[in-house]
N, C-alpha and C positions, 0 to 999 in steps of 0.2 A: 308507761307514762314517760314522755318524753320532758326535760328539762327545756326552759325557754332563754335560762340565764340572768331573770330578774328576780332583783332580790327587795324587798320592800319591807322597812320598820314599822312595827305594832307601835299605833302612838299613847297617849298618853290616855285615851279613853277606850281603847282595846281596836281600833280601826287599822285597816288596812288599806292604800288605796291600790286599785285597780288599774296598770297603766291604758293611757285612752286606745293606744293602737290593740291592743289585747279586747277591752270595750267594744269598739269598731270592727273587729274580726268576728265578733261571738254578736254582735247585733244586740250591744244591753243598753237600753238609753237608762237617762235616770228614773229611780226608783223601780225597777225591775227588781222582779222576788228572787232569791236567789235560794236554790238547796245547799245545807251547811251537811255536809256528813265525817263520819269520824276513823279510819282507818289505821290503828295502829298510831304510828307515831304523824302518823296525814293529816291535813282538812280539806277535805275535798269539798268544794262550788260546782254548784250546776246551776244555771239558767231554770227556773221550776217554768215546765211550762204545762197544767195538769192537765187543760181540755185536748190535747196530744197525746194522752194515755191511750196503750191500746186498751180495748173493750173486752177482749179475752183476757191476757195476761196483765196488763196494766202496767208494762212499760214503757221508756221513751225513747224514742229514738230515732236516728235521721232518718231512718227507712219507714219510720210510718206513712200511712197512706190513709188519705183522708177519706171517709165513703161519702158515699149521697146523703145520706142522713146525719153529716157534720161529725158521725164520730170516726174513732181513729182507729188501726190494727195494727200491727206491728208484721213483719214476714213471717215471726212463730207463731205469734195468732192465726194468721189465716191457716197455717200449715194444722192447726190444732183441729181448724174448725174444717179445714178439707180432708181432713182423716175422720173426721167424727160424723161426715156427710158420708161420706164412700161409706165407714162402717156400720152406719145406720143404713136398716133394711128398706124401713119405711118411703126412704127419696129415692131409690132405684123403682 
């Protein structure tokens, strides 16, 4: 995790703001859902984006690839499901 250098006060209703060039880099308009996750002494934000889950494994990521049928895979999905094709007898 690389450090960005900004530093930002929790206000008085527990908010953080988000600076806008960081906003603009990450493509969050307003009211974009955000994942809160908890790491140690962390708080990690993700951008939640669900319908981009892959369909095997069900994570997110830039390399998902979207099928014809709207949903998504991820590289280790497909790699799951190209090993479970090969090792199934029945499609050869």
């Amino acid at each position: 995790m690389r450090s960005l250098g900004i530093v930002r006060k929790v206000d008085h209703l527990g908010r953080i703001v988000i600076p806008k060039e960081l906003r603009n880099s990450l493509h969050l308009e307003k009211g974009a859902p955000m994942e809160i996750f908890v790491d140690e002494d962390m708080i990690i934000l993700r951008k939640y984006v669900v319908d981009e889950a892959c369909i095997v494994t069900g994570e997110i990521t830039p390399e998902n690839t979207k099928l014809s049928n709207g949903m998504y895979i991820s590289p280790r999905g497909a790699e799951i499901l190209k090993k479970e094709i090969a090792d199934n007898k029945k499609w050869n």
